[in-house]
N, C-alpha and C positions, 0 to 999 in steps of 0.2 A: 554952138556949145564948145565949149576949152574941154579939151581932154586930158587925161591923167598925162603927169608929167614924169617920164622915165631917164633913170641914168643908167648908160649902157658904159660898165668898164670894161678896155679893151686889154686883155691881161700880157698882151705881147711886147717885146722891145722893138725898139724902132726899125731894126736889123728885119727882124722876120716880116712887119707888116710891108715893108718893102716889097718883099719877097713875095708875100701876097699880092700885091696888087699889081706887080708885075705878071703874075702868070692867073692868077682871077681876075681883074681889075677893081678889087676893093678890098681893102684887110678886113682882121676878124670884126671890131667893131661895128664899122657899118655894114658889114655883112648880117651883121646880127640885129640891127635896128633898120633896117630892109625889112628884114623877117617880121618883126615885131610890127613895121606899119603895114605889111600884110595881113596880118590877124586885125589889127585895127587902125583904120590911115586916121583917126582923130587923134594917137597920142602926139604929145611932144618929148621930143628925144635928145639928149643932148650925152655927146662920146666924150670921153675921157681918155687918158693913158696914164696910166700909174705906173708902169714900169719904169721909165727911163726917169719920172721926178714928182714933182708936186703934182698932184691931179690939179688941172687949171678949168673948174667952172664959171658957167656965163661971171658977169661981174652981178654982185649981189645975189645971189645963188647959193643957198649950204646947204648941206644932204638932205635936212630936215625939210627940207620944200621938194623933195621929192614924193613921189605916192609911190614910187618902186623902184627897184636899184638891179639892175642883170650884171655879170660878169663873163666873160666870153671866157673859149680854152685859151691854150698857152704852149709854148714850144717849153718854157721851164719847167724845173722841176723843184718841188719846194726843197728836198733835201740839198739841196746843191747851195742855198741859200743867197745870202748876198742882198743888195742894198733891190736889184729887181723886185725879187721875191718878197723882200721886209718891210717894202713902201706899201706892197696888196695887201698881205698881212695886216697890219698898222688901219689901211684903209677899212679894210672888212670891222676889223671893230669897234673904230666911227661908226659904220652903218650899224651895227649892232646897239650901239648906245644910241641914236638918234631913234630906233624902232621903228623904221623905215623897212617894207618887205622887202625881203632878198632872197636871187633868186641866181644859183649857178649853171652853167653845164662843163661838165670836164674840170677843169682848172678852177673854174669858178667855187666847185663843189669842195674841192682841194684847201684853195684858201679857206674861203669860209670854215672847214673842219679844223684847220689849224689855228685859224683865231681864236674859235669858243675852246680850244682844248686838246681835241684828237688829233692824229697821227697819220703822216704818208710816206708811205716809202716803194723802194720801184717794187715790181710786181713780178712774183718768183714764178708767176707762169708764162713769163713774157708779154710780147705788144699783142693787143687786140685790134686790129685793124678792120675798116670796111666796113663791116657792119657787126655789131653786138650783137649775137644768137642767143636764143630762148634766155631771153631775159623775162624772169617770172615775178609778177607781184605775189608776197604775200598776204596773210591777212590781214594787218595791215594795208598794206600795200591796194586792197582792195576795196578798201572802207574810205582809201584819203582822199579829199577831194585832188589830188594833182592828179589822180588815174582816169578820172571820174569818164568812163567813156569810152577809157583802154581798154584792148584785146588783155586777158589775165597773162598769155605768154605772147612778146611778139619780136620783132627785130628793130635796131633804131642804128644810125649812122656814127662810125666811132672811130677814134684816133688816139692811143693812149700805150701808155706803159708802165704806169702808177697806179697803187690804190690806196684806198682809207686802210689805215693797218689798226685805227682804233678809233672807235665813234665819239664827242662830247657825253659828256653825260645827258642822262634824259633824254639821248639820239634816237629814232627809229628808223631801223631801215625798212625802206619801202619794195625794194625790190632788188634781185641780183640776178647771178648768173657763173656760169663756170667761170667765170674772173671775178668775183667776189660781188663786193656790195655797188650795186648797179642804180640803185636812190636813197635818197633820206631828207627826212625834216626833223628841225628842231630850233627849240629857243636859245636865246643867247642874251641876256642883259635884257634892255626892251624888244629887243628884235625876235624875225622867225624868218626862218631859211629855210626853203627847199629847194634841193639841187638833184641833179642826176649826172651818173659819168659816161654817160653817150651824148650825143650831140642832135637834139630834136632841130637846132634850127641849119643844120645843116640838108643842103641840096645834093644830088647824085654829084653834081660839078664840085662841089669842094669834096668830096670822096677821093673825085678823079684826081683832080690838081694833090691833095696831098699824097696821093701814088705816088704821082712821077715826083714832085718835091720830096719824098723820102728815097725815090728810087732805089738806087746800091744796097742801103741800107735794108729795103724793106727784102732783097733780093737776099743778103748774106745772111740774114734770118732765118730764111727758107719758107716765108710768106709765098713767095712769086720763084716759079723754077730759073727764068732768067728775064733779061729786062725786056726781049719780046712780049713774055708772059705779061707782063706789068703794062705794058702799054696796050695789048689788048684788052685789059681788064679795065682799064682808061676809058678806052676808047667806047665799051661796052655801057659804060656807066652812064659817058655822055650821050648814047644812046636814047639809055633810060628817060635823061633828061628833058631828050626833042620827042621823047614818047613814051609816058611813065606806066600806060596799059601793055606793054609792049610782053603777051604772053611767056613769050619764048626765054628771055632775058628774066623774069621775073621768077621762072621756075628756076631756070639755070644758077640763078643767084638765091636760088630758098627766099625768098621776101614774100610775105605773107601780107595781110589787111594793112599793119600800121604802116608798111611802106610803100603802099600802094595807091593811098591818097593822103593831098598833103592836111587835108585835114587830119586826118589819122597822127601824122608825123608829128605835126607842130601843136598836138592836145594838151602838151603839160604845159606848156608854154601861154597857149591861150587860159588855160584852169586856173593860172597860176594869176595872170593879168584880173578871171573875173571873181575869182576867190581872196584875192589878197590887196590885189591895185586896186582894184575898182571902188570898193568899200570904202580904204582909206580918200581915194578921191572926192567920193561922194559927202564924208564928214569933212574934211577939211575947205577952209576959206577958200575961195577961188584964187589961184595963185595967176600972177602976171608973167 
């Protein structure tokens, strides 16, 4: 059986995925369509980059043949703007008029708000790093099917220092937290988006690796008292990684249920694939 066919944009410049896969071994992209053929190894996947120019899909390939569209974080920031930023932009609303599901996390959620309308700007309570604390659905939030299955409060993996400053119209937010609005869905043209601004498909190891790649920075914050600090807390995570029961570490870091297995972690992700892709897979022609 062919399975739904997904576009994963990787929202980075070429600079930084470098930088990834030097100290990961794979940038955000296919780190993120990893994830996704773990949830299900039948999709087919195909990566983009829209930062640096034309998104280049297969030949004979347009959005409209896709059953679902993901968009990975990003080191930018939409305010800063610039031809990076204006190319995702630009793209996000193709997907929108094609009505194609889409689906962000971090960045992803960013663009997407700015194409239909609302607003981002950096975040007057500074960076949220490591992990996203008692991030709470409302009610809303607890009726959508992207929760469907979620702990009502729990923690998700995060890297950020932006937020929505003002939602599309007709937006709902699904969920937040002491740093604001923490998900949301809505329409847009033919389309519907829901995103979140943590990072579900993220492992304890991109946690780690973005430590030390923010290093200094995350230290003159007063995140991390010094960069010992920092790399123990690395080093701790990859722990988690070679052993994600691993009590001791799980208390010490507050991580409750949703971080505790990866089904738990990677729910909206999957919700999102059997409430929105799958549907559209199932009505559309078999594509090649």
């Amino acid at each position: 059986m062919i399975g739904p066919r997904i576009l994963v944009i990787d929202g980075n410049v070429a600079e930084i995925r470098a930088t990834l896969v030097a100290t990961l071994g794979y940038d955000s992209g296919t780190g993120y369509a990893r994830v996704l053929r773990r949830i299900d190894p039948s999709l087919r996947i195909d990566i983009v980059t829209a930062a640096d120019g034309e998104p280049k899909m297969p030949a004979g390939v347009g959005l409209e043949d896709y059953d679902g569209v993901t968009m990975t974080g990003s080191a930018l920031n939409i305010y800063n703007g610039g031809a990076p930023v204006t190319r995702q932009i630009e793209l996000a609303k193709a997907i929108f008029a094609v009505g194609v599901p889409f689906f962000g996390s971090c960045w992803g959620l960013q663009v997407a708000v700015t194409a239909a309308g609302g607003a981002v700007r950096a975040n007057p309570r500074g960076r949220e790093f490591g992990f996203a604390r008692r991030i709470l659905l409302n009610d809303t939030g607890r009726e959508h099917p992207l929760f469907a299955g979620k702990p009502l409060a729990f923690e998700a993996p995060t890297v950020h220092r932006d937020e929505i400053a003002s939602l599309p119209v007709g937006a709902e937010i699904l969920a937040g937290n002491d740093f604001g609005v923490q998900a949301a869905s809505f329409t847009y043209g033919r389309g519907t988006f829901w995103g979140v601004q943590y990072h579900p498909e993220y492992d304890y190891l991109d946690i780690a690796a973005a430590a030390e790649r923010y290093g200094e920075t995350l230290v003159t914050e007063g995140m991390f008292r010094d960069a010992p600090a920092l790399a123990a807390f690395a080093a701790e995570l990859r722990a988690l990684q070679a052993n994600p029961s691993d009590t001791r570490l799980l208390w010490k870091h507050g991580l409750g249920p949703a971080m505790r297995t990866e089904t738990l972690r990677l729910l909206e992700i999957r919700n999102w694939l059997e409430a929105q892709v799958l549907p559209r897979a199932t009505r559309s022609p078999i594509k090649q």
